[in-house]
MIDOSE-1310 file (N, C-alpha, C; in nm, 2 decimals, decimal comma, always signed):
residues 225
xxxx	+10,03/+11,01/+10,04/+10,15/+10,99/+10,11/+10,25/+10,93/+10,01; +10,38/+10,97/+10,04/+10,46/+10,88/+9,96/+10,48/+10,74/+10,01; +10,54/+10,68/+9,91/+10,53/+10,49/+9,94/+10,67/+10,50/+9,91; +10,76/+10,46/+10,07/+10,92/+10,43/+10,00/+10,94/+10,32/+9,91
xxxx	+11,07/+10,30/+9,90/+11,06/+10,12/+9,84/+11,08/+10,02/+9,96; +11,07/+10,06/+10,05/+11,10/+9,96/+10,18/+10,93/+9,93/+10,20; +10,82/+10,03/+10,26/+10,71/+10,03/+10,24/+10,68/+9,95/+10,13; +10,69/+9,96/+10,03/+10,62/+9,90/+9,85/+10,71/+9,77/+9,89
xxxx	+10,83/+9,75/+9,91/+10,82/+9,58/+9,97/+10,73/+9,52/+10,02; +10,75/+9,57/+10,17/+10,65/+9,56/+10,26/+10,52/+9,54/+10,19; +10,45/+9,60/+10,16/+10,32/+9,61/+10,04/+10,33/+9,47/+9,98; +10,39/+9,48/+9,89/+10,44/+9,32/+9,80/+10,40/+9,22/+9,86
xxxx	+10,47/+9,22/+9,96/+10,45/+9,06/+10,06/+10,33/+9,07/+10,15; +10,28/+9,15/+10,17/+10,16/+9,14/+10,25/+10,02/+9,09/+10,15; +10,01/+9,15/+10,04/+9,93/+9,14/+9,95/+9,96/+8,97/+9,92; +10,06/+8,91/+9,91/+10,09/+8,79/+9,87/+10,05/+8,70/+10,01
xxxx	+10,05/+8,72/+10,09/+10,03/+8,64/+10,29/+9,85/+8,70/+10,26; +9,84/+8,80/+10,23/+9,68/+8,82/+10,27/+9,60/+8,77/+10,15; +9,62/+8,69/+10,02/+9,56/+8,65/+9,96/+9,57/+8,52/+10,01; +9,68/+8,45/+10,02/+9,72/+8,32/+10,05/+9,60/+8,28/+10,18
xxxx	+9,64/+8,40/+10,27/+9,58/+8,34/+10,42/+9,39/+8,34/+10,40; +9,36/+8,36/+10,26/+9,24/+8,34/+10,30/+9,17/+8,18/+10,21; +9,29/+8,12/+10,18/+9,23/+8,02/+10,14/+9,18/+7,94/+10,29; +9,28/+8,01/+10,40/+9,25/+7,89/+10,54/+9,10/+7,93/+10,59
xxxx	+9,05/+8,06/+10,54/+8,93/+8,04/+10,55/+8,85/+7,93/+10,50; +8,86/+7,92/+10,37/+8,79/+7,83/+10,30/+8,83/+7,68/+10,36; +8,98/+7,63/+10,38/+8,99/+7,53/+10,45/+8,92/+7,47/+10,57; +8,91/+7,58/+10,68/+8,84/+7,53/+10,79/+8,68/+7,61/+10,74
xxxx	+8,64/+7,59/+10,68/+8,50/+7,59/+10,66/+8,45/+7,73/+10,72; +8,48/+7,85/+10,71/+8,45/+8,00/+10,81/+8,36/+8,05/+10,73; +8,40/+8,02/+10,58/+8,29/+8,13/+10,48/+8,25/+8,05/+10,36; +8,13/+8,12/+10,30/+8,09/+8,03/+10,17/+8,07/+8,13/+10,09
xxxx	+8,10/+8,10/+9,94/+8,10/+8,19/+9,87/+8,18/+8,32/+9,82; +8,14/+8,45/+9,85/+8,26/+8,52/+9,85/+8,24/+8,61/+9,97; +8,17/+8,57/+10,10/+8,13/+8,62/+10,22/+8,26/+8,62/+10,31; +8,32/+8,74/+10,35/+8,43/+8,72/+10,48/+8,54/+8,76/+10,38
xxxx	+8,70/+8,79/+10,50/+8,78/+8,87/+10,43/+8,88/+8,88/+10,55; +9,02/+8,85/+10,46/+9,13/+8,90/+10,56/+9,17/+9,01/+10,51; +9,20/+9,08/+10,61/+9,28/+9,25/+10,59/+9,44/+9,25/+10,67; +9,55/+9,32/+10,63/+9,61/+9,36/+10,70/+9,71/+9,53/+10,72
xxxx	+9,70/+9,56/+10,82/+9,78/+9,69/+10,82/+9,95/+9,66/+10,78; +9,96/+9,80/+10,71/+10,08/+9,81/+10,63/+10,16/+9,87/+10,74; +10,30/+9,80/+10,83/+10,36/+9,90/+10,93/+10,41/+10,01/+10,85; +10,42/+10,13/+10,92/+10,52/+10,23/+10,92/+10,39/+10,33/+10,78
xxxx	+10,27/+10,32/+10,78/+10,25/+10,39/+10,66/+10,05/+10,39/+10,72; +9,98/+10,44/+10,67/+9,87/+10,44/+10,73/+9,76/+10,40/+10,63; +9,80/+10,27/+10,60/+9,74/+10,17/+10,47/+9,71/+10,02/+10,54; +9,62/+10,00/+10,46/+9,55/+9,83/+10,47/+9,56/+9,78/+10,39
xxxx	+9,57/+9,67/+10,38/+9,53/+9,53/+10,23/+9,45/+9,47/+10,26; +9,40/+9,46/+10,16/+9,22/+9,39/+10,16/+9,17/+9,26/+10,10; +9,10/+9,21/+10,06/+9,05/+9,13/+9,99/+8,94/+9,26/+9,90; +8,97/+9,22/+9,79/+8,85/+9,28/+9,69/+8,71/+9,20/+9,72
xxxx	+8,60/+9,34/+9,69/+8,46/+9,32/+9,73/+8,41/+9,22/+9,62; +8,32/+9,08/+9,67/+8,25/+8,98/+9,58/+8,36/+8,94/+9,45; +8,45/+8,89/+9,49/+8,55/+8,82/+9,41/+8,53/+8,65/+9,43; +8,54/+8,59/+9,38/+8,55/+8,44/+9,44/+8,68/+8,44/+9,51
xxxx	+8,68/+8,34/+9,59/+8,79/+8,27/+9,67/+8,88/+8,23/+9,57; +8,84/+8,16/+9,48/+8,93/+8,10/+9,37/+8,97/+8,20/+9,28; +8,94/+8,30/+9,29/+9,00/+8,41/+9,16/+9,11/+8,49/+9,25; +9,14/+8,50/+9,37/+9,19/+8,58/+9,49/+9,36/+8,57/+9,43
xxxx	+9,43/+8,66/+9,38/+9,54/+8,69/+9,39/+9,61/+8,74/+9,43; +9,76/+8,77/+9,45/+9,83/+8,88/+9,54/+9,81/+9,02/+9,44; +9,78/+9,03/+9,33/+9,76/+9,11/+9,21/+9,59/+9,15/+9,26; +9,50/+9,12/+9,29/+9,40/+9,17/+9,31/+9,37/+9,20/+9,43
xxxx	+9,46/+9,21/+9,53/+9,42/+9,23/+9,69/+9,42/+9,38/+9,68; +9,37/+9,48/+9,77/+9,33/+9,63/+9,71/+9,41/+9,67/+9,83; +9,48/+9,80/+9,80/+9,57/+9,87/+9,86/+9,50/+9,97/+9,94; +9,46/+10,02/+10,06/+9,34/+10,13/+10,07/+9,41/+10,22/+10,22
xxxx	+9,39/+10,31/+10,19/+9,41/+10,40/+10,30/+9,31/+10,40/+10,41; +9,34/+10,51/+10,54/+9,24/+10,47/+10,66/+9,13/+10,54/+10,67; +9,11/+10,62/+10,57/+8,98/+10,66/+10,50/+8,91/+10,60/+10,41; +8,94/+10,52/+10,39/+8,89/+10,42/+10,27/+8,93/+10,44/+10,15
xxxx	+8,97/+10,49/+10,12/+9,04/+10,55/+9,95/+9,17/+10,44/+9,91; +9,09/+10,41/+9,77/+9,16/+10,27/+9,73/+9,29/+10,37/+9,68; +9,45/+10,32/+9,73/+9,55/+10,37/+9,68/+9,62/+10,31/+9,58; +9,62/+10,14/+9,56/+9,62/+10,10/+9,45/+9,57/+9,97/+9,46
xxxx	+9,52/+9,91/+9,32/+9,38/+9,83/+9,30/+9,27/+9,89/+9,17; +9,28/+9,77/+9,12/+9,18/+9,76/+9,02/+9,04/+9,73/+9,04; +9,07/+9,69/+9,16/+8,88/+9,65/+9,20/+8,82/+9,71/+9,33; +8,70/+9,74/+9,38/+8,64/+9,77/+9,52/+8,73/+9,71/+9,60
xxxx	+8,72/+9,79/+9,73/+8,72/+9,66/+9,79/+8,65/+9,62/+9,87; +8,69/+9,53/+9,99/+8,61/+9,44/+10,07/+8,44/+9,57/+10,09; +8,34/+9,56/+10,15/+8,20/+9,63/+10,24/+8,27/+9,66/+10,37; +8,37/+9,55/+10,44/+8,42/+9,59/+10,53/+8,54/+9,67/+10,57
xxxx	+8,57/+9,71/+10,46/+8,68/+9,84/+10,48/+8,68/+9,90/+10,55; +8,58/+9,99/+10,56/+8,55/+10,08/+10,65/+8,53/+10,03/+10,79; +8,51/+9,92/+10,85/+8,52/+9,90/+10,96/+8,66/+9,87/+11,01; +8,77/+9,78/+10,92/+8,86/+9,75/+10,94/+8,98/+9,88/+10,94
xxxx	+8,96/+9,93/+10,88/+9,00/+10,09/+10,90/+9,01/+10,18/+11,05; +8,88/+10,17/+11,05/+8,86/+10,15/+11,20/+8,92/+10,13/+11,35; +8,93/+10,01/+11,31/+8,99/+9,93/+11,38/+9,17/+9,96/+11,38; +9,16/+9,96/+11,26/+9,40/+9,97/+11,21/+9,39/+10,16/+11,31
xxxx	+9,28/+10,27/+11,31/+9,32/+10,38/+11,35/+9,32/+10,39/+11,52; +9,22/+10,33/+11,59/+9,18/+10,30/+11,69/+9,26/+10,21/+11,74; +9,30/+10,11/+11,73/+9,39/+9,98/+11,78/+9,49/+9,93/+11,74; +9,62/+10,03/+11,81/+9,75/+10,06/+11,69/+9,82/+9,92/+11,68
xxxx	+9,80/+9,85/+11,78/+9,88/+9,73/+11,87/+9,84/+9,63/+11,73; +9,71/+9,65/+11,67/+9,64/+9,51/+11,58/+9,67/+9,56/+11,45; +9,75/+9,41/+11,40/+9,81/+9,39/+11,21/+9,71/+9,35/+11,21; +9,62/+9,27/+11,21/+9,54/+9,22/+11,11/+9,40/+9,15/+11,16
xxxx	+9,29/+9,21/+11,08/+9,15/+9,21/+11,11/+9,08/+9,11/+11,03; +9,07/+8,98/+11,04/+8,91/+8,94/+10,99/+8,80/+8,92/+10,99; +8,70/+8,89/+10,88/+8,56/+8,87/+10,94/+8,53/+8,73/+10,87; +8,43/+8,65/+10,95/+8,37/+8,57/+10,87/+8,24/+8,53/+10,92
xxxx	+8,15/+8,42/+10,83/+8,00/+8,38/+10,93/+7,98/+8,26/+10,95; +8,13/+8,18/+11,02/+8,14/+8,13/+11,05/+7,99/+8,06/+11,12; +7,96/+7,87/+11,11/+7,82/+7,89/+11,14/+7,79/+7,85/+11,30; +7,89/+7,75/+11,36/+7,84/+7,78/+11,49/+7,87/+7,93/+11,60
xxxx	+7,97/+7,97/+11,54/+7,96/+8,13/+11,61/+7,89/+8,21/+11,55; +7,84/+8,20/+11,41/+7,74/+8,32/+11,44/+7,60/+8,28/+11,43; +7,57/+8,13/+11,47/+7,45/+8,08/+11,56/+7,44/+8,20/+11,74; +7,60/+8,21/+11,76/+7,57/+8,24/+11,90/+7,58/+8,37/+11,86
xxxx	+7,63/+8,44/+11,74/+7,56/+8,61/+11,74/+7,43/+8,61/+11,74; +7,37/+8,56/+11,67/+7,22/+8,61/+11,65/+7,14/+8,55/+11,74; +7,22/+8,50/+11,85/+7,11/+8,49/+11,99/+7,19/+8,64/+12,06; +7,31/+8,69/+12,05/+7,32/+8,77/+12,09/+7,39/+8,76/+12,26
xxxx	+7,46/+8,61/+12,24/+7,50/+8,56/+12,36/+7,66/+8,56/+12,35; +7,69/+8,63/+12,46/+7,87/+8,59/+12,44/+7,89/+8,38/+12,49; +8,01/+8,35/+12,43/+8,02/+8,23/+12,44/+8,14/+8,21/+12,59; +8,06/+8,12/+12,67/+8,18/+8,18/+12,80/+8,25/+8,07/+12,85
xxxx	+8,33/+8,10/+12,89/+8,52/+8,02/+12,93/+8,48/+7,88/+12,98; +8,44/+7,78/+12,91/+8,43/+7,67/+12,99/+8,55/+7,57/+12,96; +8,62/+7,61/+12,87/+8,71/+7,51/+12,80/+8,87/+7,57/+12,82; +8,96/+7,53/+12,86/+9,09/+7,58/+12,88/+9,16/+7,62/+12,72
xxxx	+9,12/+7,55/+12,63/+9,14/+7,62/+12,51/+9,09/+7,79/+12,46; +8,97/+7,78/+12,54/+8,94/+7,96/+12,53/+9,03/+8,04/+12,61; +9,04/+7,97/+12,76/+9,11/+8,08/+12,80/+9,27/+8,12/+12,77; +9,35/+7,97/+12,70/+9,47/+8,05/+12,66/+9,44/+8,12/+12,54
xxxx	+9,35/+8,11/+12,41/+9,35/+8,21/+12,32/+9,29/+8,33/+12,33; +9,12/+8,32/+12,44/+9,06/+8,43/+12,46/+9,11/+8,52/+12,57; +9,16/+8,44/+12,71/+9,14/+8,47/+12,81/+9,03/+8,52/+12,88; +8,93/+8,42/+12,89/+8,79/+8,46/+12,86/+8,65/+8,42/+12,77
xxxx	+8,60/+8,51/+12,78/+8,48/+8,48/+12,72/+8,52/+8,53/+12,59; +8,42/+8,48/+12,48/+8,39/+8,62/+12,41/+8,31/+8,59/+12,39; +8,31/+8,80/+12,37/+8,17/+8,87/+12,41/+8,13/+8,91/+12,27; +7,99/+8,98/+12,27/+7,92/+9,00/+12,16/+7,92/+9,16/+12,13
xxxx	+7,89/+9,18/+12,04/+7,91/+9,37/+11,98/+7,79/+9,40/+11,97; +7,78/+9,48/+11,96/+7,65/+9,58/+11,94/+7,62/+9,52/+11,73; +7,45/+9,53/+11,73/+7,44/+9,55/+11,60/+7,47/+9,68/+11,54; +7,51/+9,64/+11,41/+7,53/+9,76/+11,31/+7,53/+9,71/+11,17
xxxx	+7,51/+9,81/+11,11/+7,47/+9,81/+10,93/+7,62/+9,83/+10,87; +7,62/+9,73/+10,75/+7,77/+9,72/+10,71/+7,75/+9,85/+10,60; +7,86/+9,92/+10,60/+7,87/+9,99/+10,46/+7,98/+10,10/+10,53; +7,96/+10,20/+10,67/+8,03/+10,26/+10,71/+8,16/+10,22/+10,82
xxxx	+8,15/+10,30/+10,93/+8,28/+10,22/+11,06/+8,17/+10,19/+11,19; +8,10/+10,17/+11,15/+7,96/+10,15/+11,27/+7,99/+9,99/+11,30; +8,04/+9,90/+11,24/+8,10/+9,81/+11,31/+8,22/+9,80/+11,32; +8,32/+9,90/+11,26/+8,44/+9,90/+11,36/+8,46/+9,99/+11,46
xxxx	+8,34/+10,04/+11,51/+8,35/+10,14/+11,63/+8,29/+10,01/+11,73; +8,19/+9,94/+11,69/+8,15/+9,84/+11,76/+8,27/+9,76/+11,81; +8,33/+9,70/+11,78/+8,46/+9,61/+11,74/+8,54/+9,65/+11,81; +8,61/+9,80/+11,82/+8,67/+9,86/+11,94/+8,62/+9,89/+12,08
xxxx	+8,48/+9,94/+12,06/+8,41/+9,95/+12,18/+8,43/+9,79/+12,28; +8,43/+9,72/+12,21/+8,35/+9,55/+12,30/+8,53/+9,52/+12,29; +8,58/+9,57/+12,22/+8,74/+9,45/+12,24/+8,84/+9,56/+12,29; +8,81/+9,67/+12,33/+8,91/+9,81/+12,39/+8,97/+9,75/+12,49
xxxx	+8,88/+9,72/+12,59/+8,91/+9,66/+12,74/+8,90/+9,52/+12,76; +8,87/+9,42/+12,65/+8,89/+9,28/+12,70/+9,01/+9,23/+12,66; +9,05/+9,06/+12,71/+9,14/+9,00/+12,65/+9,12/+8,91/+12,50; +8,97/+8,94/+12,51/+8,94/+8,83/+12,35/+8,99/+8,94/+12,25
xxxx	+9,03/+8,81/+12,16/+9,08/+8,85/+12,01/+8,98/+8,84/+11,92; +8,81/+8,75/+12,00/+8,72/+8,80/+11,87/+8,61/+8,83/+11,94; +8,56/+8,86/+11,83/+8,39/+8,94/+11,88/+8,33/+8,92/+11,80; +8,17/+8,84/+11,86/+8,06/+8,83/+11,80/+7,94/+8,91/+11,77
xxxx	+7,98/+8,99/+11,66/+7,88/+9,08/+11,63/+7,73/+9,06/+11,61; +7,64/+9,12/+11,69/+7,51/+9,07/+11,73/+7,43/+9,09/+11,59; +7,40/+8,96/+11,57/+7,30/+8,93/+11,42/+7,34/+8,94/+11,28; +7,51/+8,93/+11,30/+7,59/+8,96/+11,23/+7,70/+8,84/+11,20
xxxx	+7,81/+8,84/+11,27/+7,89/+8,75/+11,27/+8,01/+8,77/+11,34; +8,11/+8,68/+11,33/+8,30/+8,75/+11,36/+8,40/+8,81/+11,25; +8,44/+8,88/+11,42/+8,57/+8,97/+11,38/+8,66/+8,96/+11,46; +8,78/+8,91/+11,40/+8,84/+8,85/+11,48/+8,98/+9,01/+11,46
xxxx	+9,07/+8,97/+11,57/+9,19/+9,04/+11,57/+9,33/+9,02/+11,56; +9,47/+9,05/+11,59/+9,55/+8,98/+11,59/+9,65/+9,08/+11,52; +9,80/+9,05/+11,61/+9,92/+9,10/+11,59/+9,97/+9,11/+11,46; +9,91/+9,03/+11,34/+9,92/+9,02/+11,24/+9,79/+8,95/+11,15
xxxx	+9,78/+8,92/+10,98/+9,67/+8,88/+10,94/+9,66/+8,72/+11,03; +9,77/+8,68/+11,03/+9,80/+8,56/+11,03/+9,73/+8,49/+11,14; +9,73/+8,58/+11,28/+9,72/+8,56/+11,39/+9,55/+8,58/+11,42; +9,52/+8,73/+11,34/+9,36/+8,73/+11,33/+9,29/+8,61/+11,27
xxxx	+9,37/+8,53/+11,17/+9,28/+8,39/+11,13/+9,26/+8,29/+11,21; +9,35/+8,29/+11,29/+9,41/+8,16/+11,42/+9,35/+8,17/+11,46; +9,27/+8,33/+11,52/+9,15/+8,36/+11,62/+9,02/+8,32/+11,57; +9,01/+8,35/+11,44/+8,94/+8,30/+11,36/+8,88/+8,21/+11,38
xxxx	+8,94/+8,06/+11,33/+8,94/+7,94/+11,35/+8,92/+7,89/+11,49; +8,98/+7,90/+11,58/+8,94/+7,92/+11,70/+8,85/+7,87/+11,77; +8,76/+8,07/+11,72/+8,61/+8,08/+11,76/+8,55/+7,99/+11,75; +8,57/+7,94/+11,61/+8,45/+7,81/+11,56/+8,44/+7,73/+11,62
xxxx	+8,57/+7,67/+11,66/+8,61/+7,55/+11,77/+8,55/+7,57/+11,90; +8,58/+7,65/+11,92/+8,50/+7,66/+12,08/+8,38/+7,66/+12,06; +8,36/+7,79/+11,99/+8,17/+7,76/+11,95/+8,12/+7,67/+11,90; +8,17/+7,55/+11,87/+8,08/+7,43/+11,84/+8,10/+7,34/+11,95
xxxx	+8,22/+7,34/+12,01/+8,20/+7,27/+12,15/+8,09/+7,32/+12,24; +8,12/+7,42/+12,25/+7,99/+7,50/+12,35/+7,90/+7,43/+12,33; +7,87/+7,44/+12,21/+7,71/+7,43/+12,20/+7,73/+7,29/+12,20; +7,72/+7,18/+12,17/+7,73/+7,05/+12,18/+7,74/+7,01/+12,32
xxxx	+7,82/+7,08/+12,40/+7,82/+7,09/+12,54/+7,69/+7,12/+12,62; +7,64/+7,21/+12,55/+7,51/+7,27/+12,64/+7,39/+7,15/+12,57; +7,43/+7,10/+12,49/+7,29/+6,96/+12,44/+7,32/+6,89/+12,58; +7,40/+6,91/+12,60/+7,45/+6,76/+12,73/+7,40/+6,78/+12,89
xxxx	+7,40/+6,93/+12,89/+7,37/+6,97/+12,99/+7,46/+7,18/+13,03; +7,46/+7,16/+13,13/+7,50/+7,29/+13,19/+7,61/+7,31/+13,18; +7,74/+7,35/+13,11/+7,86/+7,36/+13,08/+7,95/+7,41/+13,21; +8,07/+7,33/+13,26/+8,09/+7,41/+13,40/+8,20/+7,53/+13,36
xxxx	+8,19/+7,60/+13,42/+8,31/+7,78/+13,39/+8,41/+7,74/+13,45; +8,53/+7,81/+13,39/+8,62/+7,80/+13,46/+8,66/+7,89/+13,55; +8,76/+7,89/+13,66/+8,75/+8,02/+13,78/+8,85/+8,11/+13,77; +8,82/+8,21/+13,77/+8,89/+8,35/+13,70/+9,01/+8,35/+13,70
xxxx	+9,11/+8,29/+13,84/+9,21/+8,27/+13,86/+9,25/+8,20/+13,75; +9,20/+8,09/+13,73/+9,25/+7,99/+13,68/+9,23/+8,01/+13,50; +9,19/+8,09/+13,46/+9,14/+8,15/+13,34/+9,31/+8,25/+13,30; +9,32/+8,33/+13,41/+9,43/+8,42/+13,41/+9,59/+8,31/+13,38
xxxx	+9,58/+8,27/+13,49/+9,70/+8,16/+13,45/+9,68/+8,06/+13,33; +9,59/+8,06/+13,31/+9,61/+7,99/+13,16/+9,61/+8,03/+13,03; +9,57/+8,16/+13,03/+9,60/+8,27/+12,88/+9,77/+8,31/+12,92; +9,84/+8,36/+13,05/+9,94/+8,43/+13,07/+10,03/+8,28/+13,02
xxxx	+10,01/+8,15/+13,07/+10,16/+8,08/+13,02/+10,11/+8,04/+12,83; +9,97/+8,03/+12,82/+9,98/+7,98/+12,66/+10,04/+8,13/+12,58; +10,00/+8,25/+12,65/+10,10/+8,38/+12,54/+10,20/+8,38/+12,56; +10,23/+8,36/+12,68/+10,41/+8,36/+12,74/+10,50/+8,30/+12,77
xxxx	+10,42/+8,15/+12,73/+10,58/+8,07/+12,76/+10,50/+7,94/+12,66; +10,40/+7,91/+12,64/+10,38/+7,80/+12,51/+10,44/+7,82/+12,38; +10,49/+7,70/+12,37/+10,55/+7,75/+12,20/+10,72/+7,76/+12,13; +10,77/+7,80/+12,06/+10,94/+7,76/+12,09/+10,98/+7,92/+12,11
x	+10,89/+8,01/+12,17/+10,91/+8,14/+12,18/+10,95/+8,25/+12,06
C-alpha cells in the first residue's frame, strides 16, 4: 500500500506513544522481563505498531517499534515483531471500533486465568470500566490468530475491555493504545481486590441495574468530557 505523508506522520507519533506507553507496563508491575506488549492500529491505512519480539523494556524505542500489516508482514522494522502479532492483527481486522490492543501476565489476573474463572462485578470500579464482569477466553497456542479469534469471540458481544485468556493471561482493548493500558492496569486492580476479598469471605455482586448505570455515567458523563 502506499504510505501518504499524513499516514507516515501519523506512523511517527504512534511508534513514539507506543514505545513510551509501555514503560507503564513496567511501572504498575503487569510484566517481567520482556513478556507483554502494547500495539496500536494506524487510522486510515491497514497497519499496526508493535513492540519488537524479546527486546528488553529498557532497550524499547520509537526507532525499534515494528511497523506490520494485517497479515503480519513487517512493513518497516529492523527486528521481529511482538509472537503476538498475529493475534492483534486479528483483533485491528475484526474490531474496527479498537486503536489499541495489549497483553500482559499480569499476576493476580492471570492467577484468575489459569483457574479459568471470569472475575465478577462486585466492585463499582469494575462496572464503570468493565461494565461487568470479565470473562475468560478460550485457550489457545501463541504463534498464529487463534488467540485473536479467541479475543473477539469472548469480547464481540460484551462490555469488558479485557479478557482473561484461559492458562494464559490479559488482553486488554481500547479506543486507543493508551486506553487498552488503562484497561490493563485496571484488571490487576480489581483482580487483586477480588481475591483478597474472597480470603474474607463471599464477595457481594452488584445488581445489573445498577452495574448498567454505573458504566453509562463513568463513559458518559465522568471526566472533563
Amino acid at each position: 500500500m502506499t504510505i501518504t505523508a499524513e499516514i507516515a506522520d501519523t506512523i511517527t507519533r504512534l511508534r513514539r506513544e507506543v514505545s513510551d506507553l509501555h514503560s507503564e507496563l513496567t511501572r504498575y508491575q503487569l510484566v517481567i522481563w520482556t513478556a507483554g506488549n502494547v500495539s496500536a492500529r494506524v487510522p486510515g491505512a491497514d497497519l499496526l505498531v508493535i513492540k519488537p519480539s524479546g527486546v528488553s523494556y529498557d532497550d524499547l524505542s520509537p526507532e525499534n517499534m515494528v511497523l506490520v500489516d494485517f497479515d503480519g508482514n513487517v512493513v518497516e522494522g529492523e527486528h521481529s515483531p511482538s509472537s503476538d502479532t498475529a493475534a492483534a492483527a486479528y483483533v485491528y481486522r475484526h474490531m474496527p471500533h479498537v486503536g489499541g490492543v495489549v497483553h500482559t501476565h499480569s499476576t493476580y489476573a492471570t492467577a484468575w486465568a489459569s483457574r479459568g474463572e471470569p472475575i465478577p462485578c462486585v466492585l463499582t470500579m469494575m462496572a464503570d470500566e468493565f461494565g461487568g464482569e470479565i470473562p475468560v477466553g478460550p485457550f489457545a497456542l501463541i504463534g498464529d490468530d487463534s488467540i485473536g479469534r479467541g479475543i473477539v469471540e469472548t469480547l464481540g458481544n460484551h462490555r469488558s475491555a479485557a479478557v482473561l485468556m484461559k492458562n494464559h493471561g490479559v488482553f486488554t482493548i481500547g479506543k486507543n493504545a493508551k486506553s487498552a493500558v488503562k484497561a490493563a492496569v485496571m484488571c490487576e486492580d480489581v483482580a487483586r481486590s477480588v481475591h483478597i476479598a474472597r480470603q474474607l469471605g463471599e464477595p457481594l455482586p452488584i445488581a445489573e441495574p445498577d452495574v448498567d448505570s454505573l458504566f453509562d455515567r463513568y463513559q458518559n458523563v465522568y471526566g472533563q468530557g
